[in-house]
Steps between C-alpha positions, in 0.01 A plus 500: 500500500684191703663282263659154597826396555735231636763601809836428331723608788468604856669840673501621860203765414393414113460212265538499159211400255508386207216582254345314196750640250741301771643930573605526854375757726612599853218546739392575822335389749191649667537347861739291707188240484516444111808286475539346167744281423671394202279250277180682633246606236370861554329816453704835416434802363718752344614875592594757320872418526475136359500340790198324704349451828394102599174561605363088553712164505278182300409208713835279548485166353807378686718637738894424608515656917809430695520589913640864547732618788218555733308104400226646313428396195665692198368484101759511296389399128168461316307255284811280467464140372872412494820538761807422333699435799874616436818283661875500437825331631637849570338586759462179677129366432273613814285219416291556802412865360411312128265323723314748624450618167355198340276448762375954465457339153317165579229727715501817273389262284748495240744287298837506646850402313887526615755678281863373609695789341858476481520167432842552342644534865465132586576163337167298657171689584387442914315166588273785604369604176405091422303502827320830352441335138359156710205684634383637137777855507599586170856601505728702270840443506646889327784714467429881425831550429576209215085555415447148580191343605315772418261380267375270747423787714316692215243181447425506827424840536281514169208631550536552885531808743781326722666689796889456462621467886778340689797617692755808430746445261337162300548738196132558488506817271782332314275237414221756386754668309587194313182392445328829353844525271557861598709645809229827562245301707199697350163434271387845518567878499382732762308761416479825648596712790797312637542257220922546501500322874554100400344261720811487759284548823227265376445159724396288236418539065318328286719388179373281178605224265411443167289215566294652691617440819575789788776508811461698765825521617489573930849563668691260623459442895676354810224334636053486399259282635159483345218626751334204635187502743522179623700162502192351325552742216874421524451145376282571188887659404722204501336287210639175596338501780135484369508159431502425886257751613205420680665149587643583823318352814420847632315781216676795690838312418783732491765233374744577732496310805177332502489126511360320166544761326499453083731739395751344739474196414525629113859670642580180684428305119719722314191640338603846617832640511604598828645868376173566416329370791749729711367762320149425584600510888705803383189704422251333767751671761490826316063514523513394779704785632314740334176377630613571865593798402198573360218334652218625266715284203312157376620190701 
């Protein structure tokens, strides 16, 4: 009989599942079509050896996607209503990159928050992270290593089934570590054929909190953009700019270098920071490269 579970961490050719009694089971997958990912509710069913086959994936209430190597659009986490976005003096803030996640976030839809981890590093946090907090941000100011700020974190989280995501070497898993007060990143026990192998190939797991809250911790990355169809769709993702939508002399307004344009004139105000407004232009260049590229893609 198919029983349900919950994807807890993604492999190159399995997932793991994790059942009612919250055991972990390694299963396969039928077909290169069925592609769950982690945070995906599904069916299973057990073999003789303890372990399962997937056999359906549940209706996704939200979705995180990012652009893959080829511009196609790439899931990469399910039914997520947080990202904890994940920054650090060491190595120098990308802060168009934490961008481009808060916006994935703003059209997933989901809340988004900053964790500025190694806070230790530097005397004064960046102007940056004001700018972030002035458009309704929540930041956390922590150190993994002393175990500050991480209470702040934990409230945040409560609850919530937040993707933790930001570049290499932010001391994401450090963080994780610190908060779930253990160093073996793990909520469950495999089961079955192949239960020895630890999670070491696995592109993203699914830890908890005792306040209910869940990370899904993703690796860190060089570069992501959130897969966009169109510049339209683009602006729902920069949330200071709704205020000014729909005011612009032209309704196919792109806000770049059309005359009486709202959002301009919000940049020209001080209303928007310019950073972020270079980000905006950032990503407008990036669809549209990939729409002529791909003509069939939105416009």
């Amino acid at each position: 009989m198919p029983e349900r579970g919950l994807v807890v961490a993604r492999h190159r050719r399995h997932v793991t599942v994790e059942d009612a009694a919250r055991e972990w089971h390694r299963c396969g997958l039928p077909s290169r079509r069925l592609r769950p990912l982690v945070g995906d509710e599904v069916e299973w069913e057990k073999q003789a050896d303890e372990t399962g086959i997937v056999t359906s994936v549940a209706a996704r209430r939200t979705v995180l996607t990012r652009i893959d190597s080829r511009g196609r659009r790439e899931p990469v986490a399910a039914n997520l209503t947080q990202l904890l976005v994940v920054a650090a003096p060491a190595p120098s803030p990308d802060w168009t990159l934490l961008d481009r996640y808060l916006v994935a976030a703003e059209l997933i839809p989901a809340k988004a928050a900053i964790v500025f981890n190694k806070r230790d590093l530097v005397s004064a946090e960046p102007a940056q992270l004001q700018e972030l907090r002035e458009i309704g941000y929540p930041v956390c100011l922590t150190s993994a290593l002393h175990g500050t700020g991480l209470d702040d974190v934990a409230e945040l989280m409560a609850g919530e089934r937040g993707a933790v995501v930001g570049q290499s070497g932010t001391g994401k898993s450090s963080l994780i570590n610190a908060l779930l007060g253990e160093r073996l990143q793990a909520v469950g026990a495999l089961t079955g054929k192949g239960a020895h192998g630890r999670h070491t190939t696995s592109s993203a797991t699914l830890y908890r909190l005792g306040n209910g809250g869940e990370f899904i911790d993703s690796p860190g990355v060089r570069n992501f953009a959130p897969y966009i169809e169109s510049i339209t769709e683009l602006q729902r993702g920069f949330r200071e700019f709704q205020p000014h939508l729909g005011r612009c002399r032209f309704d196919n307004c792109r806000h770049l270098a059309e005359p009486d344009c709202a959002v301009k004139a919000a940049l020209a105000a001080g209303e928007i920071a310019l950073r972020r407004y270079e980000s905006y232009g950032n990503l407008c260049d990036l669809i549209e490269t990939l729409q002529a590229r791909q003509p069939g893609r939105g416009g």
